[in-house]
N, C-alpha and C positions, 0 to 999 in steps of 0.2 A: 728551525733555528739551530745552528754547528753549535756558538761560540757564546756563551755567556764572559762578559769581563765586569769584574766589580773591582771597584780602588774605591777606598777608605781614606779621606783627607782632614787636613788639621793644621793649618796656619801654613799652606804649602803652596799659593794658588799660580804662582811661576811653574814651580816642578809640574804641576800638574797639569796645567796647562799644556808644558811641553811631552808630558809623560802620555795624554792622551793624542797629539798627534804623530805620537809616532805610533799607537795603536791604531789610528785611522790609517798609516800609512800602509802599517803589515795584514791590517785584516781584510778581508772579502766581506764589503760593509752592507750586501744584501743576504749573507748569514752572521752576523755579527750585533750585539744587543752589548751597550754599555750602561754600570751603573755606578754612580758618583755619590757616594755616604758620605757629608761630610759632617764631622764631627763638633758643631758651632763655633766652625773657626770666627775668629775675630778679625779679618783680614780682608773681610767683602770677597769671598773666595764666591761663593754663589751670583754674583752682579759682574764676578771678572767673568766666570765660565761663561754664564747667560749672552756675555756680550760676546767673546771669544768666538762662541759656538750656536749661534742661531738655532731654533727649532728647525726653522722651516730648510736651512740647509743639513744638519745635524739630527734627524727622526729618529738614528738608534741611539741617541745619547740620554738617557734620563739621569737629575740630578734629584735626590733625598737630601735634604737637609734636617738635621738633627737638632732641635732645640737642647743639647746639653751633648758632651762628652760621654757617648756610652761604651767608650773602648772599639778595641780593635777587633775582637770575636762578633761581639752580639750588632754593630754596626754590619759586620760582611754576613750575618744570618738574617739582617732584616731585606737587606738584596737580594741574598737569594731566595729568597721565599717569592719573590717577583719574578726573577728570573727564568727564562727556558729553554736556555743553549744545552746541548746536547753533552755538552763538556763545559767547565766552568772556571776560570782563570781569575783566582785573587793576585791582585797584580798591585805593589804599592806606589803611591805618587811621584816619589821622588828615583823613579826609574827610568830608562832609555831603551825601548828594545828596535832591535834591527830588523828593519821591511822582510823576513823571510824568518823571521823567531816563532811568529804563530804555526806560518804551515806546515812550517820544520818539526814544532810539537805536534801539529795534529795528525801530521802524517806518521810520525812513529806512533800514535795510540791505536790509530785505526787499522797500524800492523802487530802490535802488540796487544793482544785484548788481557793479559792479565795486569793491564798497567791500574795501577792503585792514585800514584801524586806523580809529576815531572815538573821539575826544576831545570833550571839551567846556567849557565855558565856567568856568575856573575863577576863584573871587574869596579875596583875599586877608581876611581876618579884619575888615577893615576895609568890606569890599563892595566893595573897587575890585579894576579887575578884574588880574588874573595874566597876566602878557606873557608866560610860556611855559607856556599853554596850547594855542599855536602856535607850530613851530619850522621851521627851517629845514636842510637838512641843513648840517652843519659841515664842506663842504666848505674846501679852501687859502683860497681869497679870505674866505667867509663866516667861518670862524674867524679870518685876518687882519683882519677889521673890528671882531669883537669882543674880540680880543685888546687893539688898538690905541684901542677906542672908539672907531671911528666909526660903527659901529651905535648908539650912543649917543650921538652931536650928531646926526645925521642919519637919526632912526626912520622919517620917511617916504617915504625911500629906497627905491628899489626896485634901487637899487645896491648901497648902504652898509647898509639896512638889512632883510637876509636873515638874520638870525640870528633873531631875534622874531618874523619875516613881521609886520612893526606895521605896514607900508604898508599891509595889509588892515583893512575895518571888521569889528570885535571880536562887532559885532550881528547878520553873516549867515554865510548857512552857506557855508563854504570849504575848496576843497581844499588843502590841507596838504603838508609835507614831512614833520615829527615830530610823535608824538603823545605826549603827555606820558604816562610811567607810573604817572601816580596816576588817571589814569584809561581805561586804551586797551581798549575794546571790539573784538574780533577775529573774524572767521568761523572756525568750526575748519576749513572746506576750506582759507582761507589757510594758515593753520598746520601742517595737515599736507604743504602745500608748502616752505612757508620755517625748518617746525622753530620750537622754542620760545624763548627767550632763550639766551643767548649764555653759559654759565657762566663763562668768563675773566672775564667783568665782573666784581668782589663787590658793588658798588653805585654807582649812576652810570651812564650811560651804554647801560645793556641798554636800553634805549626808543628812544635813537636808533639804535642799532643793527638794532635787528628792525624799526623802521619802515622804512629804508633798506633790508636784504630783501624786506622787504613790495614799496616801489615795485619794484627789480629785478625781480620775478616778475613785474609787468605790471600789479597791481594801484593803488588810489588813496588813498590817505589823506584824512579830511575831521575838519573843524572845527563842530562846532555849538553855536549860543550858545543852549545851554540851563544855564542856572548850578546850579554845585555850590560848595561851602566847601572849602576848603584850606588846614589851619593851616597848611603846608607843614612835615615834617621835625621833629615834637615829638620825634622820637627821633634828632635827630641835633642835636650836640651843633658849631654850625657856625662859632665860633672859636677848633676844635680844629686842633692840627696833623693829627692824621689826618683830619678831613675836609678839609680842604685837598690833603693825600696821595693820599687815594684818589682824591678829584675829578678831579684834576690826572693821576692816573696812569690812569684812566679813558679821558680824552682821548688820552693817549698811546695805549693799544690800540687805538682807534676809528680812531686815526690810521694806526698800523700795521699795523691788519688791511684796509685800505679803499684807501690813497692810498702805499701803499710803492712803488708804480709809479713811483713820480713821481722819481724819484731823488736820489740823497744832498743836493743840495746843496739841495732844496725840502725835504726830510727834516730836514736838520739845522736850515733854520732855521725850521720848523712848532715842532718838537722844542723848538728851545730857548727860543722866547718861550712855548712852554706853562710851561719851566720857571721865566722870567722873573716869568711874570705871577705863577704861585702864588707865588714868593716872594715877589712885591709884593702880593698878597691876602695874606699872613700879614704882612706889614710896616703893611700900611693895618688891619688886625685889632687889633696890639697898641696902637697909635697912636689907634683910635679909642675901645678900652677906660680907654687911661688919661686920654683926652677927655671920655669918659663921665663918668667917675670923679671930676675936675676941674670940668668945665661942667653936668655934665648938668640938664636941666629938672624939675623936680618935678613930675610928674605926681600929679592928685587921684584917688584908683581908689577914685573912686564910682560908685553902680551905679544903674541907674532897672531897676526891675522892673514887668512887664507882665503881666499876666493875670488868672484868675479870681479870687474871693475866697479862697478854701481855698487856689490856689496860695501868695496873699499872706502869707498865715496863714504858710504852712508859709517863705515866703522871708524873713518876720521872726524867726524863730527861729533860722533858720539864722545870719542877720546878726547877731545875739546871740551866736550861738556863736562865732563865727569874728571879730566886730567888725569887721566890715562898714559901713563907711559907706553909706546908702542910701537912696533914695526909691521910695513905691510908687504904682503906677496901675492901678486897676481896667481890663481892656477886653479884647476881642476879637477874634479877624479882622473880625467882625460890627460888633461894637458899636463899635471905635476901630480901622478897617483901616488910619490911618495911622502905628500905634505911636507910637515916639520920636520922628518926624519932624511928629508933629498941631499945630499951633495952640497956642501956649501953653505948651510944652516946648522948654527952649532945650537941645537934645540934645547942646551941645559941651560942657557942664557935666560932662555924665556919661561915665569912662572904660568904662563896661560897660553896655550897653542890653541887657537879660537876657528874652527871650522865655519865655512859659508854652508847652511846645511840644502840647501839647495843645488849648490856645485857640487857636491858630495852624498853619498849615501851613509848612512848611519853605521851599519856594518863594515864600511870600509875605511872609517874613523876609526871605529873598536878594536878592528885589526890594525891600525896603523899602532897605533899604543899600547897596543897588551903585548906585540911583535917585540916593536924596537922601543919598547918605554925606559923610560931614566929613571922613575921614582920619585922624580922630582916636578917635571910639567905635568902641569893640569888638563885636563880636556876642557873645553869649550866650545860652546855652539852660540852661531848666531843664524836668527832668523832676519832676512829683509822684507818680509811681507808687512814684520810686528815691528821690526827697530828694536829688535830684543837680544841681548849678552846672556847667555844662561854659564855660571861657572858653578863648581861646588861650594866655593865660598860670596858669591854677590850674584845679583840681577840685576845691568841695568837696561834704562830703556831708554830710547834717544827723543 
């Protein structure tokens, strides 16, 4: 077996849904082993997969279902311990990767044997791209600069700005400190040196932790700008006090399990601008909610739809049901390779640029948008097999 992949899921059964077949799409499913944690969503996530994905057509897909919430580390350590791919790819649900992401990883490992973790190029919903898709460790200085912000006036720092690694170009491949856990592809030799995630985590923080093992054993971490989609965190709920809690008290472990050498008086004051800043992350939270709520911009969340005729068909019905504001455009990777961004579409109009994912390849949506994106449309996909809208902000089904 190549490929082990394990996703960890939690009230996400759309993303996830979708998020696995785009890995049926990219992997070679007679070396390919799937496993599905999920975390006792409350959502009938287990009844939608079952149904989704058959056994009898589906045989590398195994689902675990969790009677409770045991976080994010000790759910992807009870996978692997089942697992047998040769290499092992924790990959999260609410991701998009392109038909040629896997081979692309695996063929840089099996030419690089000192590789430790590989991540890759993630994009934000918008196609621009994710600045922690590369990280840097959270070393005293590097976490003082993001604490402080000045990893944030001065990104192209190679002083001040080690938290992002954004002094590197985002387009080539590079060696890394952190590899982001929504997508870290791992050798299982590595891992059965350095052990799997770190269970004190419950969420947060196990990524940089195992990548920092990683490099201590001697191995390297690498960055490849091969793009995947990252709604980032549909199941996490991010101006809540608890995630702010756990975030913040994440940091705390990483800090205490790593740099307590350093003694109390470096100790105390890491410690307590961690504890500074979450309160001033929960204070810029409620402050920009009730700014929202006061100022906010009226966004028009119309949608341009893209694809074949029968798609059209079936994305005007939908729009009916749901009243849906919308425009449609016949075309293809073939026929109209420039989607929303062609000649005669003024693409800032529309808050949903909605791909036929069928008439389209995944990778050639991620580049349409990370290329020519506004910052302001969204990416969307639909499926016609399911009658499914997949956006960052809704799912629906016709």
């Amino acid at each position: 077996m190549k490929l082990s992949v394990i996703i960890v899921s939690y009230n996400v059964k759309y993303y996830l849904e979708q998020c696995l077949h785009s890995v049926f799409r990219s992997a070679d499913r007679n070396e390919t082993e799937i496993f599905v944690v999920d975390n006792a969503s409350a959502d009938n996530t287990a009844e939608h997969i079952a149904h989704c994905f058959p056994k009898e057509e589906y045989p590398q897909l195994h689902f675990i279902a969790n009677e409770s919430n045991e976080g994010f580390g000790r759910a992807n350590n009870k996978a692997l311990k089942k697992s047998q791919g040769e290499y092992v790819l924790f990959l999260n649900p609410d991701t998009l990767i392109a038909e040629d992401t896997l081979q692309t990883c695996l063929n840089f490992m099996e030419t690089h044997k000192d590789t430790g973790a590989v991540g890759t190029r993630m994009l934000k919903p918008t196609g621009e791209f994710a600045p922690e898709s590369r990280r840097g460790l959270p070393t005293p200085f590097t976490s003082f600069c993001k604490l402080t912000g000045l990893s944030r006036l001065f990104p192209h720092s190679r002083i001040f700005g080690c938290y992002y690694m954004s002094y590197l170009c985002d387009k080539s491949i590079c060696k890394i400190d952190v590899v982001s856990g929504a997508f870290m592809i791992v050798p299982r030799c590595v891992l059965q040196t350095t052990g799997g995630f770190d269970e004190t985590f419950f969420m947060y923080g196990e990524d940089i932790d195992l990548s920092y093992r990683i490099t201590k054993a001697g191995y390297q971490n690498y960055y490849l700008p091969t793009n995947i989609l990252h709604y980032k965190g549909e199941s996490t709920e991010k101006t809540s006090f608890r995630y702010v809690y756990v975030f913040y008290e994440a940091m705390l472990i990483f800090f205490n399990k790593h740099y307590r050498h350093l003694g109390v008086l470096c100790s105390l004051t890491i410690k307590s601008a961690i504890f500074l800043l979450g309160l001033w992350s929960l204070i810029q939270q409620k402050a920009s909610k009730w700014q929202h709520r006061k100022f906010a911009k009226t966004y028009i969340k119309k949608y341009l739809f893209i694809g074949s005729t029968s798609m059209l068909e079936q994305a005007r019905d939908l729009c009916r049901k749901f009243n849906l504001e919308a425009d449609f455009i016949e075309g293809t990777e073939k026929s109209l390779p420039q989607g929303h961004t062609s000649d005669g579409i003024k693409a800032e109009e529309y808050r949903f640029a909605v791909y036929d994912m069928e008439s389209y390849s995944t990778a050639h949506i991620l580049r349409l948008f990370n290329e020519a994106g506004n910052g302001y449309t969204l990416i969307g996909t639909y499926y016609p097999e399911y009658g499914q809208l997949i956006t960052s902000q809704n799912t629906y089904l016709i």
